[in-house]
PDB file with SEQRES, HELIX, SHEET and CRYST1 records, atoms N, CA, C and O in Angstrom:
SEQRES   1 A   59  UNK UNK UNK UNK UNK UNK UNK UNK UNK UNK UNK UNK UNK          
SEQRES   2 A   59  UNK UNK UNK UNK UNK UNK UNK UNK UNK UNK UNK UNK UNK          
SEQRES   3 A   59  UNK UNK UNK UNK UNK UNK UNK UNK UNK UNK UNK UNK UNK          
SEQRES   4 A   59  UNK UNK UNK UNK UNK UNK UNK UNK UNK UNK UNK UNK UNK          
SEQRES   5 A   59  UNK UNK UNK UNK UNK UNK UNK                                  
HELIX    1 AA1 UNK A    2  UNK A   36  1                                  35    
HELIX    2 AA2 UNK A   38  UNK A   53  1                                  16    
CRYST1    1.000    1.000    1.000  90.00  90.00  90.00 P 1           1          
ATOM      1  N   UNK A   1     -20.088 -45.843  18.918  1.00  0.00           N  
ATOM      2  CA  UNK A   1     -19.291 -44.739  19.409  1.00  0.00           C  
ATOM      3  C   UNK A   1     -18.876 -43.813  18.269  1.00  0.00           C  
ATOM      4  O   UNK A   1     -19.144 -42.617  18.386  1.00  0.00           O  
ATOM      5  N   UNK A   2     -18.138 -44.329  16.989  1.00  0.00           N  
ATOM      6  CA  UNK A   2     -18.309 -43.274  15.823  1.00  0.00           C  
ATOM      7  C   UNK A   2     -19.318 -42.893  15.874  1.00  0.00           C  
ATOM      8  O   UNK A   2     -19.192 -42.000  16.712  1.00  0.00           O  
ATOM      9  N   UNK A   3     -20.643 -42.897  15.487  1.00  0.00           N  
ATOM     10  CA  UNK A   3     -21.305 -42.103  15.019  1.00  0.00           C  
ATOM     11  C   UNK A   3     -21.745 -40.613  16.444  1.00  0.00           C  
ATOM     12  O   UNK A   3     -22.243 -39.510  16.216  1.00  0.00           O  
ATOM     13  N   UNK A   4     -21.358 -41.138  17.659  1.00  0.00           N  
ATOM     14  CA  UNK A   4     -21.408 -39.992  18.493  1.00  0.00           C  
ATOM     15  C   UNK A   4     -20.424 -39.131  18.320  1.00  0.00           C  
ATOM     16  O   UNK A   4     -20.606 -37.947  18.603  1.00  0.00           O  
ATOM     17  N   UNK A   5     -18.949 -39.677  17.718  1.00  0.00           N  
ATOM     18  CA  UNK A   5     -18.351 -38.448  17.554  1.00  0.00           C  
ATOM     19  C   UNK A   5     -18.501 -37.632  16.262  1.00  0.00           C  
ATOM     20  O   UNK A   5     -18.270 -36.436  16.088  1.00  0.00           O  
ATOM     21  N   UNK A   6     -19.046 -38.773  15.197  1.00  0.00           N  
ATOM     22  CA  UNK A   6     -19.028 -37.513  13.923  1.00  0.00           C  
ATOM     23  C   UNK A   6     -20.179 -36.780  14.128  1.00  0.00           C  
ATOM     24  O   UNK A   6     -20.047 -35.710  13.534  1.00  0.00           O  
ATOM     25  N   UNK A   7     -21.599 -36.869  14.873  1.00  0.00           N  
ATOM     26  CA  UNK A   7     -22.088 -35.833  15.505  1.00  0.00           C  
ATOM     27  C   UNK A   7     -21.368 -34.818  16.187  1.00  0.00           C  
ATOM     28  O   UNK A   7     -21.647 -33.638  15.971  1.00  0.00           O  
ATOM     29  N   UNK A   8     -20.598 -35.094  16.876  1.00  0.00           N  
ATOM     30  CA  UNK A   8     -20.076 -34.418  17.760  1.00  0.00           C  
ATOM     31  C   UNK A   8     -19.008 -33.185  17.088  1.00  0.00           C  
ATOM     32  O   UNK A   8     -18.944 -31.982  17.343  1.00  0.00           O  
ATOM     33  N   UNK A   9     -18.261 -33.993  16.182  1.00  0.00           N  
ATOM     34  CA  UNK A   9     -17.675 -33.296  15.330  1.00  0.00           C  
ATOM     35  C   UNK A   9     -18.283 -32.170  14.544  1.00  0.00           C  
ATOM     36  O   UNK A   9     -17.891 -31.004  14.539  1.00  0.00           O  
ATOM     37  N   UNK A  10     -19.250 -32.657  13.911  1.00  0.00           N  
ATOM     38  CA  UNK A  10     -20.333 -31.622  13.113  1.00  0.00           C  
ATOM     39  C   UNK A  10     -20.632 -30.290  13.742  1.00  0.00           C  
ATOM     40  O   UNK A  10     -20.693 -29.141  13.306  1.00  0.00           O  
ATOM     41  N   UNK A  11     -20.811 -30.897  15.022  1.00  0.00           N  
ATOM     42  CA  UNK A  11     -21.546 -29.749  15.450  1.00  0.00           C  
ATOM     43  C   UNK A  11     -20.517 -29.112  16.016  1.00  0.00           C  
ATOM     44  O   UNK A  11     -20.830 -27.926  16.120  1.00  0.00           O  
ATOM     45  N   UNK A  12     -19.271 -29.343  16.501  1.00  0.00           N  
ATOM     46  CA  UNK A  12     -18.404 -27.988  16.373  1.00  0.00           C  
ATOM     47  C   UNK A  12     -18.179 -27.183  15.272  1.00  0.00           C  
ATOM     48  O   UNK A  12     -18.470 -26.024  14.974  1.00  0.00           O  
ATOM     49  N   UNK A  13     -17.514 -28.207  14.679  1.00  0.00           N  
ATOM     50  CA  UNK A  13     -17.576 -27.308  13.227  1.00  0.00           C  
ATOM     51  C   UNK A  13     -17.961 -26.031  13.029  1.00  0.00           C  
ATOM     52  O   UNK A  13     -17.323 -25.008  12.779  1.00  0.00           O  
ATOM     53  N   UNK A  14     -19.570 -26.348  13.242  1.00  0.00           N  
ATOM     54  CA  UNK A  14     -20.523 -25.332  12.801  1.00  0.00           C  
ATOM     55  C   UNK A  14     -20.506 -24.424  14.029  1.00  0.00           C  
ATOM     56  O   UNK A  14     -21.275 -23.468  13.923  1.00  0.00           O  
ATOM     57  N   UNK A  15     -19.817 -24.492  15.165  1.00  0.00           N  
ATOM     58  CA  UNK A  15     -20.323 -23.651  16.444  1.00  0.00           C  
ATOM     59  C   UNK A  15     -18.582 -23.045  15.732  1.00  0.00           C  
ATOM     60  O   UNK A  15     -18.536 -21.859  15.407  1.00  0.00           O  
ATOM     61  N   UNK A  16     -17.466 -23.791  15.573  1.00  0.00           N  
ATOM     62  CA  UNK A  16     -16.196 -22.721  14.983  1.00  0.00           C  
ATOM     63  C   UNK A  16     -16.652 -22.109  13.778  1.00  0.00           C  
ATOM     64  O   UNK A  16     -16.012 -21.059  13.732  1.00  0.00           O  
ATOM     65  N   UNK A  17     -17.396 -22.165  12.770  1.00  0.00           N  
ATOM     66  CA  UNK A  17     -17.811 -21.514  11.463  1.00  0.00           C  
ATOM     67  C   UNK A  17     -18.768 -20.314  12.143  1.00  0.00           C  
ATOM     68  O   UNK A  17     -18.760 -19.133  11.796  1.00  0.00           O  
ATOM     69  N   UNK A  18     -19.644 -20.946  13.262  1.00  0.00           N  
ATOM     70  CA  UNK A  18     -20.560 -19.541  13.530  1.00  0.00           C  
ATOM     71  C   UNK A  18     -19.584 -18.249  14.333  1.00  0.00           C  
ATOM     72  O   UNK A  18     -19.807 -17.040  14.280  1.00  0.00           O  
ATOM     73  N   UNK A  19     -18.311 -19.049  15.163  1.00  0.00           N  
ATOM     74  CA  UNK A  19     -18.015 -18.259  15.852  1.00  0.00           C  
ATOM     75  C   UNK A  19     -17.101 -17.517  14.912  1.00  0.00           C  
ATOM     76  O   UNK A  19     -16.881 -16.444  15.474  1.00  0.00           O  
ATOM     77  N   UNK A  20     -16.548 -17.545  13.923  1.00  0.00           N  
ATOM     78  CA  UNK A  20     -15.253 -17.389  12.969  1.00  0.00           C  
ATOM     79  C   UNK A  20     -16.285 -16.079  12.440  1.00  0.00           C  
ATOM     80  O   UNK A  20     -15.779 -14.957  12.451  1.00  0.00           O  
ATOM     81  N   UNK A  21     -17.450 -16.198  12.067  1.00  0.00           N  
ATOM     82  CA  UNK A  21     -18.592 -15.557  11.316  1.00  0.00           C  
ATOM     83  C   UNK A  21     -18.849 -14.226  12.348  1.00  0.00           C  
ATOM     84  O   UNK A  21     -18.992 -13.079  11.924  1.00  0.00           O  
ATOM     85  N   UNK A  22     -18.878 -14.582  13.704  1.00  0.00           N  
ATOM     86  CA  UNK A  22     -19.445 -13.786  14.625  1.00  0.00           C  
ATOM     87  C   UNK A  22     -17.979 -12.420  14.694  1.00  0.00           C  
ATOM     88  O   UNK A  22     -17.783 -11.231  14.439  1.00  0.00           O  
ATOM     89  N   UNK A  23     -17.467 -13.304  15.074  1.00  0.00           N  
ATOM     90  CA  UNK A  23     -15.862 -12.311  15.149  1.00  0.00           C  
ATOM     91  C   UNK A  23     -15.684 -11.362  14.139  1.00  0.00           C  
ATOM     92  O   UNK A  23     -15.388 -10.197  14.402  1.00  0.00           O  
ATOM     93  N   UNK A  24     -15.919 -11.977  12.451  1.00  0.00           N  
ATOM     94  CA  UNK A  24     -15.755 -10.841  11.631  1.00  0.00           C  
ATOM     95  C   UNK A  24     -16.569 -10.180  11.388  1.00  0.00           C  
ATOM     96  O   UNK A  24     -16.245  -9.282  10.611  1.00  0.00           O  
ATOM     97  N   UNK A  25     -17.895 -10.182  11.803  1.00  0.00           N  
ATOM     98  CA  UNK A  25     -19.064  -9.147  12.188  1.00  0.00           C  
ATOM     99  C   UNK A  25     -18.467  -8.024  13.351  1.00  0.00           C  
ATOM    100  O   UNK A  25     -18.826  -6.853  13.476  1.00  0.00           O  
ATOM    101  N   UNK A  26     -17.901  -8.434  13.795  1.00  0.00           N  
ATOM    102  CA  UNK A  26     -17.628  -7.575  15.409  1.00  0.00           C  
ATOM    103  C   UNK A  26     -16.442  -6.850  14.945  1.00  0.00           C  
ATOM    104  O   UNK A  26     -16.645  -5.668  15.223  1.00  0.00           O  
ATOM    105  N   UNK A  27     -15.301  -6.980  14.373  1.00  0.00           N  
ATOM    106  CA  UNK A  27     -14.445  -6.522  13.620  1.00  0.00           C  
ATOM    107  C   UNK A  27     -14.820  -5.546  12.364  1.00  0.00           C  
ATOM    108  O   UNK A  27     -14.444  -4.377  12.288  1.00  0.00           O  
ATOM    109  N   UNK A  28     -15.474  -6.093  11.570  1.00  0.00           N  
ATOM    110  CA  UNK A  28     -16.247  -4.937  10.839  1.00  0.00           C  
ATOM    111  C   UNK A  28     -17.014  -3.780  11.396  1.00  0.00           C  
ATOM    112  O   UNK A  28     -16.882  -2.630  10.976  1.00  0.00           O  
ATOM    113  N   UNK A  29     -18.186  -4.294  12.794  1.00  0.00           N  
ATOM    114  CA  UNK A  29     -17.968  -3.055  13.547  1.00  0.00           C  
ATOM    115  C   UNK A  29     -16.903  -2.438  14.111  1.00  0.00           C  
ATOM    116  O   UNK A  29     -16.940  -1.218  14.271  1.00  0.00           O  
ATOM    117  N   UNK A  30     -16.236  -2.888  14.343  1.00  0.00           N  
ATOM    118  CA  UNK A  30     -15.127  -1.698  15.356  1.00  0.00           C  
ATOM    119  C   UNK A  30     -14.628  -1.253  14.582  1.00  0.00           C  
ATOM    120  O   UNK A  30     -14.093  -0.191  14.902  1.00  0.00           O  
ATOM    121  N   UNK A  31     -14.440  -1.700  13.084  1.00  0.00           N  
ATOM    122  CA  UNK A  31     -13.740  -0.664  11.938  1.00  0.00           C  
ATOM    123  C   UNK A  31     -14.566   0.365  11.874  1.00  0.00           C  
ATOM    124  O   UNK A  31     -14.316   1.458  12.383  1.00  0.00           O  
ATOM    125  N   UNK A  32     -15.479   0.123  11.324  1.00  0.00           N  
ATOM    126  CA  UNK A  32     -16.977   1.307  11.112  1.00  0.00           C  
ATOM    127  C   UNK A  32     -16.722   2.233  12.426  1.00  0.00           C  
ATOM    128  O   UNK A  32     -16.225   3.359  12.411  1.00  0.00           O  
ATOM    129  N   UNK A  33     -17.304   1.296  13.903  1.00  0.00           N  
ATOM    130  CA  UNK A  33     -17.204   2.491  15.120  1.00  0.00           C  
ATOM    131  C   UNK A  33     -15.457   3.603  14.801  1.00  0.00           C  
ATOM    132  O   UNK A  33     -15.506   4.832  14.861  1.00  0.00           O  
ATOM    133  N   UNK A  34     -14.210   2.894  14.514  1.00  0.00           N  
ATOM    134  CA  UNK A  34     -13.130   3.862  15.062  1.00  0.00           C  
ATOM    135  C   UNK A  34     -12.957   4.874  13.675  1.00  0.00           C  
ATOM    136  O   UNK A  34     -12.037   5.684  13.570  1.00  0.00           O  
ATOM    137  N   UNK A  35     -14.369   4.599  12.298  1.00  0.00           N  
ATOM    138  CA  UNK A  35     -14.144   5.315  11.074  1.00  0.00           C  
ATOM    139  C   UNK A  35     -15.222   6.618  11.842  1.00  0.00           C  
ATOM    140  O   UNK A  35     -14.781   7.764  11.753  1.00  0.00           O  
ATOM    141  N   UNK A  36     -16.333   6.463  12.431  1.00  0.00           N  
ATOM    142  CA  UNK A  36     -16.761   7.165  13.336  1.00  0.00           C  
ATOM    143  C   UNK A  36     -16.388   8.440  14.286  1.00  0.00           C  
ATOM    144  O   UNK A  36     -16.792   9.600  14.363  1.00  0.00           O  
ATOM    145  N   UNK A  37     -15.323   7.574  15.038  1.00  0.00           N  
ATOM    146  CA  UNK A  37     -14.953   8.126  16.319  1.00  0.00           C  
ATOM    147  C   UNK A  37     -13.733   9.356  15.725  1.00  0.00           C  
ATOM    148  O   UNK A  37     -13.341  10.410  16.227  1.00  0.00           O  
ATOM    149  N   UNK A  38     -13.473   8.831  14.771  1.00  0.00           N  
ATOM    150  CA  UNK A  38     -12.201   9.728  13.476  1.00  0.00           C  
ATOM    151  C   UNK A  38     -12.975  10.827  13.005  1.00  0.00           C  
ATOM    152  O   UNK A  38     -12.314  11.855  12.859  1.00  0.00           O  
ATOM    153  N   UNK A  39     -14.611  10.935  12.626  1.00  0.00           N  
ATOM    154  CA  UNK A  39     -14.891  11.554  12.125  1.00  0.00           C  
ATOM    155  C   UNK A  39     -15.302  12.576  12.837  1.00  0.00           C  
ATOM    156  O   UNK A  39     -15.678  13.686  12.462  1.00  0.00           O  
ATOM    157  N   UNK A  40     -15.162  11.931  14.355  1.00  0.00           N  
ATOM    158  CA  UNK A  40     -15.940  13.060  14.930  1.00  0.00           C  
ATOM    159  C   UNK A  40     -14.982  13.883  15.753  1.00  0.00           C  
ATOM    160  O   UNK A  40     -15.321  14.939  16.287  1.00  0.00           O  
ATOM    161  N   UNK A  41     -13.688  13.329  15.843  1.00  0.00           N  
ATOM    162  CA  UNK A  41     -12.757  13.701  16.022  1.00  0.00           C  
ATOM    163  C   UNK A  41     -12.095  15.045  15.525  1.00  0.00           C  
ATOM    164  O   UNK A  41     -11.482  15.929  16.123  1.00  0.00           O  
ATOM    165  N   UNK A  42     -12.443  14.867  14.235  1.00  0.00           N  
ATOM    166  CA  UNK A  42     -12.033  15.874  13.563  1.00  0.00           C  
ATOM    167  C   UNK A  42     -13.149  16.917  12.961  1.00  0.00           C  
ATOM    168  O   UNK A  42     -12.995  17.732  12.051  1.00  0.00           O  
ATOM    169  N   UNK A  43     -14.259  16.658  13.704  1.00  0.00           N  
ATOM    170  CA  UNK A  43     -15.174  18.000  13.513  1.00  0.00           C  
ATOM    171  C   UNK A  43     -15.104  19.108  14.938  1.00  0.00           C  
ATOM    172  O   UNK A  43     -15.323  20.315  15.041  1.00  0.00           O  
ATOM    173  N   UNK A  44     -14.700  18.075  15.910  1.00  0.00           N  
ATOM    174  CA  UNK A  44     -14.100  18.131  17.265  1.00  0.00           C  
ATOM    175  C   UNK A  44     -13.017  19.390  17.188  1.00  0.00           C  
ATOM    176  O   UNK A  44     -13.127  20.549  17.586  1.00  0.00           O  
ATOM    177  N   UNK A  45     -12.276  18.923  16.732  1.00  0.00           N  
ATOM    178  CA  UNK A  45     -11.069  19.724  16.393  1.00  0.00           C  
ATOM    179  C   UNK A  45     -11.189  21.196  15.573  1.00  0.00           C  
ATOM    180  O   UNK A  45     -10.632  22.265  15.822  1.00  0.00           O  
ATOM    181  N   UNK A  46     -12.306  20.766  14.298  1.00  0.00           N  
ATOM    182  CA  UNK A  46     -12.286  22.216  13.498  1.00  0.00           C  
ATOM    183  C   UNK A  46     -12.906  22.989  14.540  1.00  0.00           C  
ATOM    184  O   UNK A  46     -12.475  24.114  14.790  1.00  0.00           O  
ATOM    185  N   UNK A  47     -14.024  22.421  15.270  1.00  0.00           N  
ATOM    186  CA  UNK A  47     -14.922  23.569  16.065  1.00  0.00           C  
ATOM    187  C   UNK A  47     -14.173  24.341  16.964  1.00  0.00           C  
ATOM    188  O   UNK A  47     -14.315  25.545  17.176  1.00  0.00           O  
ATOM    189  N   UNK A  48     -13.218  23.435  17.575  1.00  0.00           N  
ATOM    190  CA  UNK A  48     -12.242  24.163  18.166  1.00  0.00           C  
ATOM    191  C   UNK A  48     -11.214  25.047  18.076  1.00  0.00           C  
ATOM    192  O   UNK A  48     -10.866  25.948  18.840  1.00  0.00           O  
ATOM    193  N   UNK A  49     -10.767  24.662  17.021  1.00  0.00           N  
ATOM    194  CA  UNK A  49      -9.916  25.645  15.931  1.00  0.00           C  
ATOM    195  C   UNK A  49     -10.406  26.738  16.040  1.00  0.00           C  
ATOM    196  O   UNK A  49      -9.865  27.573  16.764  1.00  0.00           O  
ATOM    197  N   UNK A  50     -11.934  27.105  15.126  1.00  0.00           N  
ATOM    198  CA  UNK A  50     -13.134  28.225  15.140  1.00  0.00           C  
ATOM    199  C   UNK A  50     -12.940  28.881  16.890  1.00  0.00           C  
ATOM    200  O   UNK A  50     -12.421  29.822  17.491  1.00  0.00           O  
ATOM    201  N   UNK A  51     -13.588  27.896  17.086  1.00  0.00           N  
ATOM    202  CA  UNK A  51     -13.609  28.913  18.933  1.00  0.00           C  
ATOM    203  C   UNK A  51     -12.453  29.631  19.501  1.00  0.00           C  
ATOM    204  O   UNK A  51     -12.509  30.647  20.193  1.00  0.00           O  
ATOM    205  N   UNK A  52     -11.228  28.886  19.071  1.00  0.00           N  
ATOM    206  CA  UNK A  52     -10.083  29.461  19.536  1.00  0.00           C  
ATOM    207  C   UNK A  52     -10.000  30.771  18.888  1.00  0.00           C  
ATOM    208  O   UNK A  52      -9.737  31.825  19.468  1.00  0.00           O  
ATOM    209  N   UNK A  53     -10.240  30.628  17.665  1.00  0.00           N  
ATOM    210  CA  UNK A  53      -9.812  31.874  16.616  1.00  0.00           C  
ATOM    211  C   UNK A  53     -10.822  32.751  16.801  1.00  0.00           C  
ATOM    212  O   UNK A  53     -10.824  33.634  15.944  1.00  0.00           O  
ATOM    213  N   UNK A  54     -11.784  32.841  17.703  1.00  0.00           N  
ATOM    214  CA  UNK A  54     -13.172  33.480  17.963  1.00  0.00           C  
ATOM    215  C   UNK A  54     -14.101  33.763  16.289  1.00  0.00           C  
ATOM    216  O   UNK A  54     -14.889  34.693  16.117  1.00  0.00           O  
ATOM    217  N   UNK A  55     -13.748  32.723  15.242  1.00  0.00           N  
ATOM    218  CA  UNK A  55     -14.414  32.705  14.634  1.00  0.00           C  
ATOM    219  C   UNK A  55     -16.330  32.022  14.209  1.00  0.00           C  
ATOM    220  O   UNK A  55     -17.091  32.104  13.245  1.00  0.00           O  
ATOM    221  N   UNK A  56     -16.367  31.407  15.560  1.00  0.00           N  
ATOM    222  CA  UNK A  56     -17.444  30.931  15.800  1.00  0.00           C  
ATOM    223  C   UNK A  56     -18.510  31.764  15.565  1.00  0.00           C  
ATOM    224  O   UNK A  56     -18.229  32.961  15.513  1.00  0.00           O  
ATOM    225  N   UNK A  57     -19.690  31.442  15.404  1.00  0.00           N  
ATOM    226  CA  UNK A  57     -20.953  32.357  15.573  1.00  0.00           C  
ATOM    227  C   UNK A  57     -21.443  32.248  16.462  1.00  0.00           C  
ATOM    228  O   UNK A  57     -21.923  31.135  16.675  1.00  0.00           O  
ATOM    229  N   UNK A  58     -21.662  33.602  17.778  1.00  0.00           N  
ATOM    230  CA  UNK A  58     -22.799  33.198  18.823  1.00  0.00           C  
ATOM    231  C   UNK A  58     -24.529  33.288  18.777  1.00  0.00           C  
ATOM    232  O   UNK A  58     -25.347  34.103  18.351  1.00  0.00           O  
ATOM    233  N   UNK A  59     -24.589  31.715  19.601  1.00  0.00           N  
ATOM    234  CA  UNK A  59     -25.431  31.737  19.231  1.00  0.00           C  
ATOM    235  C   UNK A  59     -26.895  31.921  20.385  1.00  0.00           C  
ATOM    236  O   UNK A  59     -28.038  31.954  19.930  1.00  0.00           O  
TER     237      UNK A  59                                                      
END                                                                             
């Protein structure tokens, strides 16, 4: 019976190490996506700025 649980054990382990691994992959994206969504945010905004001020170019 030990040796079914220190199998057993092992292999969580490694399924909490993969999942611990997976999470801060997914977290590093959503930093990246909301460094993104900021950037576009604020090109968002200048264009609008421009249009308001009818400084735009038509095109």
């Amino acid at each position: 019976m030990s040796d079914k649980i220190q199998t057993r054990l092992v292999s969580l382990r490694d399924e909490q190490k993969k999942g611990k691994q997976m999470l801060m992959d997914m977290e590093r994206e959503a930093d990246e996506l909301r460094a993104t969504l900021l950037r576009i945010a604020g090109a968002i905004q200048v264009l609008e700025e421009l249009e308001s001020n009818g400084q735009a170019n038509p095109d």
